[in-house]
GUVEXKE-989202 format. One record per residue (C-alpha): residue in three letters; y, z, x. Coordinates in nm, 4 decimals, decimal comma, m for minus. Each point is the difference from the previous one (the first is absolute). Layout:
<atoms>
ATOM; ala; Y; Z; X
...
</atoms>
This chain:
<atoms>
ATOM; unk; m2,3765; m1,2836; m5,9142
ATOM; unk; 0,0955; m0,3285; 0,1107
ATOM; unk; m0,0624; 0,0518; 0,3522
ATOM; unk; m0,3812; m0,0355; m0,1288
ATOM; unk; 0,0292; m0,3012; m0,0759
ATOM; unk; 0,0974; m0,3123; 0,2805
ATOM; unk; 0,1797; m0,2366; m0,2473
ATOM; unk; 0,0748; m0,2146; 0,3517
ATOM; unk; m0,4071; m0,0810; m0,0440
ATOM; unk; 0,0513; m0,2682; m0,2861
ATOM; unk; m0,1802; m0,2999; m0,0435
ATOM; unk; m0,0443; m0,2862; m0,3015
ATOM; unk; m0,3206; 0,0756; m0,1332
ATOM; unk; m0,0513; m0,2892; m0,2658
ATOM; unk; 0,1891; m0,1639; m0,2905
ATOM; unk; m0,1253; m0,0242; m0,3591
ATOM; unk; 0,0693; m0,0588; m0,3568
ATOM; unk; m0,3273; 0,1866; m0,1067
ATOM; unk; 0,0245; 0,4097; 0,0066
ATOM; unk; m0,3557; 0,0584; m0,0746
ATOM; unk; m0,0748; m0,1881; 0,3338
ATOM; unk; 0,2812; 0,2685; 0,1804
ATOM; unk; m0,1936; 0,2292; m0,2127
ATOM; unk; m0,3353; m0,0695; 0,1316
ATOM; unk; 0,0779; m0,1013; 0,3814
ATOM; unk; 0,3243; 0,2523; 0,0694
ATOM; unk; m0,0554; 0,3346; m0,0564
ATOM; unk; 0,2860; 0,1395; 0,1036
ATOM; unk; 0,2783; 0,2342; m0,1404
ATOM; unk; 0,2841; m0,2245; m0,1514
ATOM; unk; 0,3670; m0,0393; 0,0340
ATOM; unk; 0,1443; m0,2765; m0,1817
ATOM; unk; 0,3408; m0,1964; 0,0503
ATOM; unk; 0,1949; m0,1535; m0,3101
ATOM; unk; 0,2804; m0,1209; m0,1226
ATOM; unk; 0,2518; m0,2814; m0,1227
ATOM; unk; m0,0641; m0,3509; 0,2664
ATOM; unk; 0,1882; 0,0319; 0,2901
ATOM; unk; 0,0466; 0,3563; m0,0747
ATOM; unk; m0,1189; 0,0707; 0,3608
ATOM; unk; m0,3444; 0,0902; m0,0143
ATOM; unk; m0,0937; m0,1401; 0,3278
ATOM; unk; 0,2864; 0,1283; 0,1911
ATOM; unk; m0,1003; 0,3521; m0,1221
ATOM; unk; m0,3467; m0,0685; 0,0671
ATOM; unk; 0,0657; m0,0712; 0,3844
ATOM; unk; 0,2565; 0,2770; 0,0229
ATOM; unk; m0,2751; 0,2379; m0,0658
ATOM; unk; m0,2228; m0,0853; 0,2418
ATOM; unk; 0,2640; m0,1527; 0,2458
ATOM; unk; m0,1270; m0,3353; 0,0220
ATOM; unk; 0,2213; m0,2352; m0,0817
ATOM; unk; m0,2623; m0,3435; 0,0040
ATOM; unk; m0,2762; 0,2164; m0,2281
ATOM; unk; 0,1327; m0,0861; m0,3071
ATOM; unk; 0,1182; m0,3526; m0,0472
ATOM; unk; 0,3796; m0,0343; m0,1219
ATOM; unk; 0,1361; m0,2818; m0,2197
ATOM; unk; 0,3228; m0,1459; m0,1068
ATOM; unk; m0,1213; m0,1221; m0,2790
ATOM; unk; m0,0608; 0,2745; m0,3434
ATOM; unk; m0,3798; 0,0195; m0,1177
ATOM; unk; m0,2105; m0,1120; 0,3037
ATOM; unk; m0,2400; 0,2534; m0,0138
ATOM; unk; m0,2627; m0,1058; m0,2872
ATOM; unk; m0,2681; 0,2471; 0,0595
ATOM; unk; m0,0391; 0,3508; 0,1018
ATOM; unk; 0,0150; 0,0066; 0,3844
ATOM; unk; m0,2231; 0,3058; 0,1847
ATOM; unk; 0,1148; 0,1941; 0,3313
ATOM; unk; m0,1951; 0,2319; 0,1637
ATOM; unk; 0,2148; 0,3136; 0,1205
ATOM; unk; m0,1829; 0,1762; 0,3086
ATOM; unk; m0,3591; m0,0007; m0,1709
ATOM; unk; 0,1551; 0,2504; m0,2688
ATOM; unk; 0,1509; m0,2081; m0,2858
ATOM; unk; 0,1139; m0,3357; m0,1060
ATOM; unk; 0,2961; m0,1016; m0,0780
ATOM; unk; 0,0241; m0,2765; m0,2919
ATOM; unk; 0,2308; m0,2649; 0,0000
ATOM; unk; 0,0476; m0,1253; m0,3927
ATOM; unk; 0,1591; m0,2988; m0,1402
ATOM; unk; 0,3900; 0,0496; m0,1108
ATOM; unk; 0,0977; m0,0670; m0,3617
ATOM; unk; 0,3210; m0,1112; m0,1147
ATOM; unk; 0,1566; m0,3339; 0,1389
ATOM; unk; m0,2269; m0,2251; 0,2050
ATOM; unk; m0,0335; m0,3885; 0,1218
ATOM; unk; m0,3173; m0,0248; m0,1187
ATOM; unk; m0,1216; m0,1462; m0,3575
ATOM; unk; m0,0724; 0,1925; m0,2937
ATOM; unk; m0,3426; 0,0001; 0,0218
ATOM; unk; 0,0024; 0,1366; 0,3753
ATOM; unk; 0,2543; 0,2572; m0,1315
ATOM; unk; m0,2384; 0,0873; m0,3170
ATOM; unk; m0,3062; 0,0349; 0,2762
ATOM; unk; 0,1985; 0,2341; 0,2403
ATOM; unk; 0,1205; 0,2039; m0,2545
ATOM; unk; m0,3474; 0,0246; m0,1385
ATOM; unk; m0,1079; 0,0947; 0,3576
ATOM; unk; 0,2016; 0,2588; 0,0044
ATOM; unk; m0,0497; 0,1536; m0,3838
ATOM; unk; m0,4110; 0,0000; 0,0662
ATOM; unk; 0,0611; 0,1581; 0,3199
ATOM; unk; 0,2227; 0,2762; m0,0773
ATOM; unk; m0,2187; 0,0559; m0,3359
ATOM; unk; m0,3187; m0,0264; 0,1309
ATOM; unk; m0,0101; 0,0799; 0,4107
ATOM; unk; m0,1879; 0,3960; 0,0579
ATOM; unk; 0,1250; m0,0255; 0,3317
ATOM; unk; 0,3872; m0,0200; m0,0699
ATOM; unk; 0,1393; 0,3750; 0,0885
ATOM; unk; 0,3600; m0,0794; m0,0177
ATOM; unk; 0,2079; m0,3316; m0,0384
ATOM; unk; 0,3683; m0,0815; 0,1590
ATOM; unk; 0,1598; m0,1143; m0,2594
ATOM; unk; 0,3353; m0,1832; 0,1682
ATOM; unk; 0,3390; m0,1068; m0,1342
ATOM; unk; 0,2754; m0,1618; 0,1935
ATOM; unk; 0,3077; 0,2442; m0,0109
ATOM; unk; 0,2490; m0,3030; m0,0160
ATOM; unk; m0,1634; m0,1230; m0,3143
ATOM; unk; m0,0847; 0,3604; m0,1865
ATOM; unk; m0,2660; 0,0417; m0,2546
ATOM; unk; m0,0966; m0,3256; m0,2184
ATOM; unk; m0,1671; m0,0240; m0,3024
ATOM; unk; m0,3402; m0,1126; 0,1801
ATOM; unk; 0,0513; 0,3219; 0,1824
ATOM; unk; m0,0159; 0,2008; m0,3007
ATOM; unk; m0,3142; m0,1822; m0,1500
ATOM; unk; m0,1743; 0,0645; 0,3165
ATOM; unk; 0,0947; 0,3861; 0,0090
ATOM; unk; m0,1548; 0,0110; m0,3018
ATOM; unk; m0,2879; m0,1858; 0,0333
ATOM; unk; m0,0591; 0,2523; 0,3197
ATOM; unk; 0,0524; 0,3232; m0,2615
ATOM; unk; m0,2313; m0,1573; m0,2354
ATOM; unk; m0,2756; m0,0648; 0,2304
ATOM; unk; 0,0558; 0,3793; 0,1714
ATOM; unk; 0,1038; m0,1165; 0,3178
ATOM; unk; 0,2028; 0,2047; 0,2615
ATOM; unk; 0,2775; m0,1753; 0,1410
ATOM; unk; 0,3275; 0,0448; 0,1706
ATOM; unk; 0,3184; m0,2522; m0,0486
ATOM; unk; 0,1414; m0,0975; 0,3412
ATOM; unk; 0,2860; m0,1988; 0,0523
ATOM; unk; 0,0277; m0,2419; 0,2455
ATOM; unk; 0,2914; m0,1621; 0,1993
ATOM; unk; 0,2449; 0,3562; 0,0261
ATOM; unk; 0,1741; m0,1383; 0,2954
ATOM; unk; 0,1575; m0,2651; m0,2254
ATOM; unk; 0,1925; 0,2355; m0,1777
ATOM; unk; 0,2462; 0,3207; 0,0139
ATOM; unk; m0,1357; 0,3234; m0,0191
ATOM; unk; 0,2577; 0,0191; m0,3806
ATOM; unk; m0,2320; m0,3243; m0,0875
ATOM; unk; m0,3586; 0,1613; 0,1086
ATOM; unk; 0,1065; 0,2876; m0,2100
ATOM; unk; 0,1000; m0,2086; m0,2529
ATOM; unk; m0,3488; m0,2269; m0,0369
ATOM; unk; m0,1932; 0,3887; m0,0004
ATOM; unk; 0,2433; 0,1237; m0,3135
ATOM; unk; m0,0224; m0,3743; m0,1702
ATOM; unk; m0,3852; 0,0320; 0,0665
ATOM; unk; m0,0467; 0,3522; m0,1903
ATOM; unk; 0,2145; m0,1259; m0,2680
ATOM; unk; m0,1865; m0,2745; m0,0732
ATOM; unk; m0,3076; 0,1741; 0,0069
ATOM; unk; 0,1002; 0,2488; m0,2191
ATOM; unk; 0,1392; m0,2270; m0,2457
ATOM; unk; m0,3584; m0,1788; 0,0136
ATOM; unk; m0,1876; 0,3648; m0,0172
ATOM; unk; m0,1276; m0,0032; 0,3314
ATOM; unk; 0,2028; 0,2602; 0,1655
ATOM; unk; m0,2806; 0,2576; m0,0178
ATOM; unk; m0,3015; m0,0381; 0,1569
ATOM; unk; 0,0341; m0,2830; 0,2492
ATOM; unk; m0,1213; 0,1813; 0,3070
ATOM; unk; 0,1845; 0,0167; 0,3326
ATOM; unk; 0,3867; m0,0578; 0,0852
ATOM; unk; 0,1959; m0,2848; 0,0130
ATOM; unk; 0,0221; m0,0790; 0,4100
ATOM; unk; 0,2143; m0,2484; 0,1317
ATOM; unk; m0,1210; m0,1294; 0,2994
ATOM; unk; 0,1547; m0,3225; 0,2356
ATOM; unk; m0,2847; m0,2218; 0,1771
ATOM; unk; 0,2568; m0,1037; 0,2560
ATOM; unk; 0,1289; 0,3376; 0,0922
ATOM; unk; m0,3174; 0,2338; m0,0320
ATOM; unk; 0,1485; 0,2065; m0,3092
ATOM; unk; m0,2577; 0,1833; m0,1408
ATOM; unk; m0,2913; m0,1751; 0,1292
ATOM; unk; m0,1426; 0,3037; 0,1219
ATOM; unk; 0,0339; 0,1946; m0,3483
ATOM; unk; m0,1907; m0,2809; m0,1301
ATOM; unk; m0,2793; 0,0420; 0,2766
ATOM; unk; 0,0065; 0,3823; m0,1334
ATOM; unk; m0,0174; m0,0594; m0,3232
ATOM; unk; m0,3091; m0,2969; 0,1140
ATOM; unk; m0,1576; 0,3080; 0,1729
ATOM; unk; 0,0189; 0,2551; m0,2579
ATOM; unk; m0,1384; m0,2169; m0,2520
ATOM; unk; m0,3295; m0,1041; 0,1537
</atoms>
């Protein structure tokens, strides 16, 4: 199904902190990308669609402050969200983004499916759990994808997936969390076209 879909015909639409104006002027299917800062949300972004300059990389954790639009071959958007977790950026701006984020994934009609990304080296944090279950609360689908494989063993990918279920179980969110765990590597192209699958299915 994702042979429908040219996900090499990507372009930045717009960035904004308001969702009813994405709401109003982008009415388009929706994909969202989120995660800890410096998770690699922009590295999976331009893995997808194979451009490396569309979405803008930083070395620094918790650049992105608003919710950053880009239109997938006239079919969909992908959504580009601000991190939570550690960031160089003041409390305040870290209270905003994460408010950002909370309105959009609560109130946004047009949000099908989010990424929802962990780094593999790190494992799942406590703000990983409290955003898995804000996404069960509000009903959303989503799929847990780890990022950064090629940094570790296969014995340490398998690892981070058994870690993952345990603590999810221990938390009560084993059941009913949607798709598979897939680990995917930016750098090496693992698993970036499940994730165009799953992108396809969804919509």
């Amino acid at each position: 199904m994702s042979n429908s879909i040219n996900y090499k015909n990507a372009t930045f639409v717009c960035g904004t902190t308001s969702v009813s104006y994405a709401l109003k002027q982008l009415q388009y299917p929706e994909i969202a990308v989120y995660g800890r800062s410096n998770v690699g949300k922009s590295s999976i972004i331009n893995a997808i669609t194979e451009c490396k300059g569309l979405c803008r990389k930083s070395m620094k954790p918790g650049c992105t402050m608003q919710l950053n639009y880009f239109l997938i071959d006239d079919k969909l958007m992908i959504v580009d969200m601000p991190g939570y977790g550690f960031a160089r950026r003041s409390k305040v701006e870290i209270g905003k983004s994460y408010n950002i984020a909370r309105n959009y994934i609560a109130n946004s009609t047009s949000l099908k499916a989010l990424l929802l990304l962990i780094d593999i080296r790190r494992g799942c944090k406590e703000n990983d759990i409290e955003m898995i279950k804000l996404l069960c609360e509000e009903g959303r689908r989503f799929v847990i994808v780890f990022t950064k494989g090629d940094k570790v063993c296969e014995e340490a990918r398998e690892h981070a997936r058994l870690n993952l279920e345990s603590i999810l179980k221990e938390h009560g969110l084993d059941e009913g969390i949607g798709e598979a765990t897939i680990v995917t590597s930016s750098k090496k192209g693992k698993n970036i076209s499940a994730l165009r699958e799953l992108i396809s299915e969804v919509i």
